[in-house]
ZAVEX-542243 format. One record per atom (N, C-alpha, C, CB): atom name; residue in three letters; x, y, z. Coordinates in steps of 0.001 Angstrom, whole numbers, plus 500000, padded with zeros to 6 digits. Glycine has a CB too. Example, Ala and Ser with C-alpha at 12.3 -4.5 7.8 and 13.67 -1.06 7.14 Angstrom:
BEGIN
R:site:code:X:Y:Z
R:N:Ala:513190:494310:507800;
R:CA:Ala:512300:495500:507800;
R:C:Ala:513200:496700:507800;
R:CB:Ala:511308:495527:509046;
R:N:Ser:512850:497750:507080;
R:CA:Ser:513670:498940:507140;
R:C:Ser:512900:500030:507870;
R:CB:Ser:514084:499402:505725;
! end
This chain:
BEGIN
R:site:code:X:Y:Z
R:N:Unk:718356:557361:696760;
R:CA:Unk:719086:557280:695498;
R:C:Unk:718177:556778:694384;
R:CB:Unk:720308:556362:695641;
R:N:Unk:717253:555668:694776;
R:CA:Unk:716717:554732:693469;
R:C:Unk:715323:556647:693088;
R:CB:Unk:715500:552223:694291;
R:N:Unk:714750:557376:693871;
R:CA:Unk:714022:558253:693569;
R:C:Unk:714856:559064:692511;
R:CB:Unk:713556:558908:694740;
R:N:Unk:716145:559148:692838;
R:CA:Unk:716717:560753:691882;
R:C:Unk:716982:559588:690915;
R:CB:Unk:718453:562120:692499;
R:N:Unk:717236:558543:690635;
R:CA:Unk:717778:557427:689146;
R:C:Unk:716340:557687:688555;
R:CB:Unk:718254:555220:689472;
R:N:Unk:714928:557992:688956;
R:CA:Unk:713469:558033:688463;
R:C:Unk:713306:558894:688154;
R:CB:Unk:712489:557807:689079;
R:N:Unk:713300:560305:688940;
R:CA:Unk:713062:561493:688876;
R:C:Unk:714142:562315:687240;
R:CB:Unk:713445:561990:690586;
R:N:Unk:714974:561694:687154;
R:CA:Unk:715946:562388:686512;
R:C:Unk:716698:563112:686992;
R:CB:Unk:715628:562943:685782;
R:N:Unk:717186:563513:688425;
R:CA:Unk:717872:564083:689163;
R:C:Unk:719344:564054:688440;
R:CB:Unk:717694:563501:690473;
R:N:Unk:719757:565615:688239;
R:CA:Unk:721275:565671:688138;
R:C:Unk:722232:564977:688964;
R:CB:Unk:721633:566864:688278;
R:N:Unk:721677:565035:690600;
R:CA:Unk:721983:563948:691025;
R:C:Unk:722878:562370:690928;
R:CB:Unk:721221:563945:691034;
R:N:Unk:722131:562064:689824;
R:CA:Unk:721866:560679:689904;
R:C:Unk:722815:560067:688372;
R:CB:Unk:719937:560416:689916;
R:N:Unk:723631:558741:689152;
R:CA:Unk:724681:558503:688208;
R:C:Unk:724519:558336:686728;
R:CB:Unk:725252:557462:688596;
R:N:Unk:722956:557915:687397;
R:CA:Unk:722290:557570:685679;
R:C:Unk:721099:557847:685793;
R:CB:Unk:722301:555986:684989;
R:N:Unk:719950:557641:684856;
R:CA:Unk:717861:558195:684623;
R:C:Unk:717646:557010:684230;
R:CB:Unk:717077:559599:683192;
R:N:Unk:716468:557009:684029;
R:CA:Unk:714916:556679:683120;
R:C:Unk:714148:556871:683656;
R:CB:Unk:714451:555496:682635;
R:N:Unk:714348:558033:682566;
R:CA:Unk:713206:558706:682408;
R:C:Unk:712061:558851:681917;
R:CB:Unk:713356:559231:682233;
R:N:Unk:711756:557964:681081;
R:CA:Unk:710115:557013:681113;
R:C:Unk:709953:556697:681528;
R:CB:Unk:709494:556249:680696;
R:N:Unk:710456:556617:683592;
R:CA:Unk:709773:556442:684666;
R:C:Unk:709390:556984:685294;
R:CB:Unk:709996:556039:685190;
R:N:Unk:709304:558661:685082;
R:CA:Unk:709284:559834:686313;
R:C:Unk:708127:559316:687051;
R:CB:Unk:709021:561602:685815;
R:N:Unk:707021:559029:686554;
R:CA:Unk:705731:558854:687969;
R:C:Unk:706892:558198:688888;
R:CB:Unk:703923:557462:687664;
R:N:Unk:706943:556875:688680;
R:CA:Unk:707647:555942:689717;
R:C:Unk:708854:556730:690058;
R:CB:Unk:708056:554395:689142;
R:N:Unk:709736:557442:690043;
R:CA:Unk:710210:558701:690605;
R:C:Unk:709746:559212:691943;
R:CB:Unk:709915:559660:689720;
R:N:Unk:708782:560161:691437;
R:CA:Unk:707887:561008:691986;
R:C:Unk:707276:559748:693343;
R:CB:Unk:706636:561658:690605;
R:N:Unk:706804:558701:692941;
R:CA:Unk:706109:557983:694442;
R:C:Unk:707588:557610:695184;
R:CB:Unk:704897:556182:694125;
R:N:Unk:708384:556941:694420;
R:CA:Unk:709435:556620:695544;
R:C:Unk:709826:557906:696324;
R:CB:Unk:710808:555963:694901;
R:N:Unk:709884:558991:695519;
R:CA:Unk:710274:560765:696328;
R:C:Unk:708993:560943:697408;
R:CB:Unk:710156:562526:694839;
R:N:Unk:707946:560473:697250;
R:CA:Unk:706723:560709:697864;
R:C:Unk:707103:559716:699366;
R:CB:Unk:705260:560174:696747;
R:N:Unk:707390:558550:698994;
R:CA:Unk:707844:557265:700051;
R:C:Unk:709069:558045:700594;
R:CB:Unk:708327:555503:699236;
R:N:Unk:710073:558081:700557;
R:CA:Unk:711214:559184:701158;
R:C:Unk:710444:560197:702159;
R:CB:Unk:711991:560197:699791;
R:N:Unk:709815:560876:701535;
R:CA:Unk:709447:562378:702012;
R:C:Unk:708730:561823:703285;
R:CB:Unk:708358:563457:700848;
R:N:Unk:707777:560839:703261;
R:CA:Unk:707220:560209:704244;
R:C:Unk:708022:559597:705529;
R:CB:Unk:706591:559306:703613;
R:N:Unk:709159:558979:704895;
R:CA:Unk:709867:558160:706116;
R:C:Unk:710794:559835:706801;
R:CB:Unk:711287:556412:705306;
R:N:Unk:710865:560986:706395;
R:CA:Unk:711306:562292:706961;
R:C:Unk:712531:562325:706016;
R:CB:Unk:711626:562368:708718;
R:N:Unk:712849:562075:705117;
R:CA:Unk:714192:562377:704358;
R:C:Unk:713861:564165:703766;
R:CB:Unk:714447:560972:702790;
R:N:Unk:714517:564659:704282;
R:CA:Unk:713763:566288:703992;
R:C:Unk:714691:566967:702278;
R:CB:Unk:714345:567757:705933;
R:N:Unk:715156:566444:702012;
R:CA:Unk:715575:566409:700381;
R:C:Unk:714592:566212:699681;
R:CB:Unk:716518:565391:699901;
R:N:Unk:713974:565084:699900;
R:CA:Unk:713132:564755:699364;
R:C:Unk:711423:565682:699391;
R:CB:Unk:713294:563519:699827;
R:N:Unk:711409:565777:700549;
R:CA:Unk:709905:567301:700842;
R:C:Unk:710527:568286:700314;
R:CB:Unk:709351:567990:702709;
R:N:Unk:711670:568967:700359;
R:CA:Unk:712148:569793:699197;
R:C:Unk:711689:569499:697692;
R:CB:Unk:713590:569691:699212;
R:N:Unk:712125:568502:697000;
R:CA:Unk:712054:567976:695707;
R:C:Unk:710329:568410:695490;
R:CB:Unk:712554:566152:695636;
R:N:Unk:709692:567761:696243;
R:CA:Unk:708216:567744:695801;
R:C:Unk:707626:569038:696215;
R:CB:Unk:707368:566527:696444;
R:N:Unk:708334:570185:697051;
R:CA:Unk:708251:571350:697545;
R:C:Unk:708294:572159:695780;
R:CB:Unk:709611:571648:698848;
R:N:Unk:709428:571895:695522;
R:CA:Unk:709487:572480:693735;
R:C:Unk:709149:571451:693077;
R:CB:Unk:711000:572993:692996;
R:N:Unk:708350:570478:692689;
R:CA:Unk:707480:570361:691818;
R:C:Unk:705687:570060:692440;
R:CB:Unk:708152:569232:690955;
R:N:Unk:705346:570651:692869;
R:CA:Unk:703786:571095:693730;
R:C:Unk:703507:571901:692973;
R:CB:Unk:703651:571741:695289;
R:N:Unk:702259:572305:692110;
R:CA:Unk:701655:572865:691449;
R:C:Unk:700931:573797:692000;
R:CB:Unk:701166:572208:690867;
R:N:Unk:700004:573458:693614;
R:CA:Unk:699743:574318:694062;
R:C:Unk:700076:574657:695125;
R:CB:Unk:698970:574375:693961;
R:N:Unk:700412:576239:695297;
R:CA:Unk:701750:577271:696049;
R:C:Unk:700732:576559:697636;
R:CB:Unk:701795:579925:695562;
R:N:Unk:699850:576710:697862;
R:CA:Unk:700087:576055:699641;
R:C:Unk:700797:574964:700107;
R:CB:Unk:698884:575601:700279;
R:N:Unk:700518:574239:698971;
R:CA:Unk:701022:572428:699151;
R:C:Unk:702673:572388:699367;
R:CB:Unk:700640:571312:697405;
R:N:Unk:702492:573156:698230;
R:CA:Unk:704262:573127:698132;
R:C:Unk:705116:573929:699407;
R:CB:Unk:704783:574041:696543;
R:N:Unk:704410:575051:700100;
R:CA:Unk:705272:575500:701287;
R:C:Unk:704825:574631:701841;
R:CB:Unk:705256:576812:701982;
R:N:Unk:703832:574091:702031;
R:CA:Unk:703943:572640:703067;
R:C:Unk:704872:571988:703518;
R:CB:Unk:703491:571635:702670;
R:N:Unk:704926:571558:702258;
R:CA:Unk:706310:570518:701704;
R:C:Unk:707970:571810:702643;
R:CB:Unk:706350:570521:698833;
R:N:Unk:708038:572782:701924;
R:CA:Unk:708868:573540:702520;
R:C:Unk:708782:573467:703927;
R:CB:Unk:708739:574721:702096;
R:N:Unk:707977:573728:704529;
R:CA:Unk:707774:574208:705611;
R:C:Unk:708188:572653:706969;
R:CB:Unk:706075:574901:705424;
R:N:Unk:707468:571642:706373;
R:CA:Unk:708451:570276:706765;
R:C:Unk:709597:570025:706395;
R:CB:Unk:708037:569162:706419;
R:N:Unk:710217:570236:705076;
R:CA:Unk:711585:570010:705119;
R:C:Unk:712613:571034:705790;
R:CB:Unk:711921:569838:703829;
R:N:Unk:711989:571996:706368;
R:CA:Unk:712684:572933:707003;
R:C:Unk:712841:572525:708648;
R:CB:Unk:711945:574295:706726;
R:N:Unk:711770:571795:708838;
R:CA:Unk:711449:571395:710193;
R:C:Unk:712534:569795:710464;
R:CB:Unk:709481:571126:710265;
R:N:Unk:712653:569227:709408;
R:CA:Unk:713862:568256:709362;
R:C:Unk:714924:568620:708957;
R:CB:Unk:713735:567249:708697;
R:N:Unk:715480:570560:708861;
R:CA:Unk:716824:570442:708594;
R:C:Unk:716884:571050:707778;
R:CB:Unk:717405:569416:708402;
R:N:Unk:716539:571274:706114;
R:CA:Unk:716960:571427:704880;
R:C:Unk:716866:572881:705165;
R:CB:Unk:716179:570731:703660;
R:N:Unk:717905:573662:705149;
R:CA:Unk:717945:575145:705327;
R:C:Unk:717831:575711:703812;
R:CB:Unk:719396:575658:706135;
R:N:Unk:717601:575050:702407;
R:CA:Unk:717325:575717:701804;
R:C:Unk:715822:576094:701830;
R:CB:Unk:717837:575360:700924;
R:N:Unk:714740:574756:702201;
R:CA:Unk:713596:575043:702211;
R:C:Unk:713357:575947:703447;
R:CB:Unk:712874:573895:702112;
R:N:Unk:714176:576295:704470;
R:CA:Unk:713958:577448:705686;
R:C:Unk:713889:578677:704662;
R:CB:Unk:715430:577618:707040;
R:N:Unk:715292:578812:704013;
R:CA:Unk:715438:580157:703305;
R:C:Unk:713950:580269:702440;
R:CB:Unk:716958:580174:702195;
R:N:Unk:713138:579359:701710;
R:CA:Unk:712358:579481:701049;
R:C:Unk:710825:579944:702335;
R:CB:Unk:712474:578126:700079;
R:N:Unk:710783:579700:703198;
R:CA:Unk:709781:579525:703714;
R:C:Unk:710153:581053:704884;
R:CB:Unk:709590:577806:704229;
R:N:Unk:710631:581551:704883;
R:CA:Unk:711447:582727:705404;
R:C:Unk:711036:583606:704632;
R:CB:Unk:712929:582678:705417;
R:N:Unk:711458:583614:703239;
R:CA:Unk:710844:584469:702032;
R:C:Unk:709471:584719:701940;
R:CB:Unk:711108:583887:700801;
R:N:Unk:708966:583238:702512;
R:CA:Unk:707005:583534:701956;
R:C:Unk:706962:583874:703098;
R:CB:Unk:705607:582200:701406;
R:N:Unk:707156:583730:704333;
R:CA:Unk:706585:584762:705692;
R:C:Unk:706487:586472:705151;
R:CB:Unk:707992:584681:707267;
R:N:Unk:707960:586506:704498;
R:CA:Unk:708111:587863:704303;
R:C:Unk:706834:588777:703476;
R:CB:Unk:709439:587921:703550;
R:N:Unk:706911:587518:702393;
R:CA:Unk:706271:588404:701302;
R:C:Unk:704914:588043:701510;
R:CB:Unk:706763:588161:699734;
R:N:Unk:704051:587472:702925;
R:CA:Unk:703044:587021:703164;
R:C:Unk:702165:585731:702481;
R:CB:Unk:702588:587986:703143;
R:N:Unk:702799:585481:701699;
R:CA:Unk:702328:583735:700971;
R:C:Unk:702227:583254:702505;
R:CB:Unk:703880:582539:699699;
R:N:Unk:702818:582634:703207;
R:CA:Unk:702856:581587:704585;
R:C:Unk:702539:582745:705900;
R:CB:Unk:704781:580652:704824;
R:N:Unk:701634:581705:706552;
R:CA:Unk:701137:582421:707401;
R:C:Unk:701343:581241:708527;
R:CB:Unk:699690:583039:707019;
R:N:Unk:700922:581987:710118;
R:CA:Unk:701304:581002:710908;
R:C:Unk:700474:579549:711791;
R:CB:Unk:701807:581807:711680;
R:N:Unk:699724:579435:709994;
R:CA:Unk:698841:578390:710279;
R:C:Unk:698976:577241:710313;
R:CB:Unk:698096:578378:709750;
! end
């Protein structure tokens, strides 16, 4: 919860948002302890496309069937490979 109050998450009951870094590490701390919402979140904001199916490709492995559907797509369209 305290990541999406940082991030600016629609989510979230309330922001501040002149905090996004501190956001972004608490989403980083989440993603680490396996909260797979969270490897999603940083899945769409990853700048570069390997990192970010990464990110997909673990939050799919803890569950999050949207990042499956996403990581399903890049098999298809050959972005992800079975490395």
């Amino acid at each position: 919860e305290l990541a999406l109050i940082y991030t600016g998450s629609e989510h979230a009951k309330f922001t501040v948002r002149e905090q996004a870094d501190l956001g972004k590490s608490y989403m980083e701390e989440a993603a680490i302890a396996g909260h797979p919402k969270a490897r999603y979140w940083l899945g769409l904001h990853e700048m570069n496309q390997e990192r970010a199916m990464s990110h997909f490709t673990l939050a799919a492995r803890y569950g999050c069937k949207t990042s499956l559907d996403l990581v399903v797509k890049g098999y298809r369209s050959g972005i992800v490979t079975r490395e």
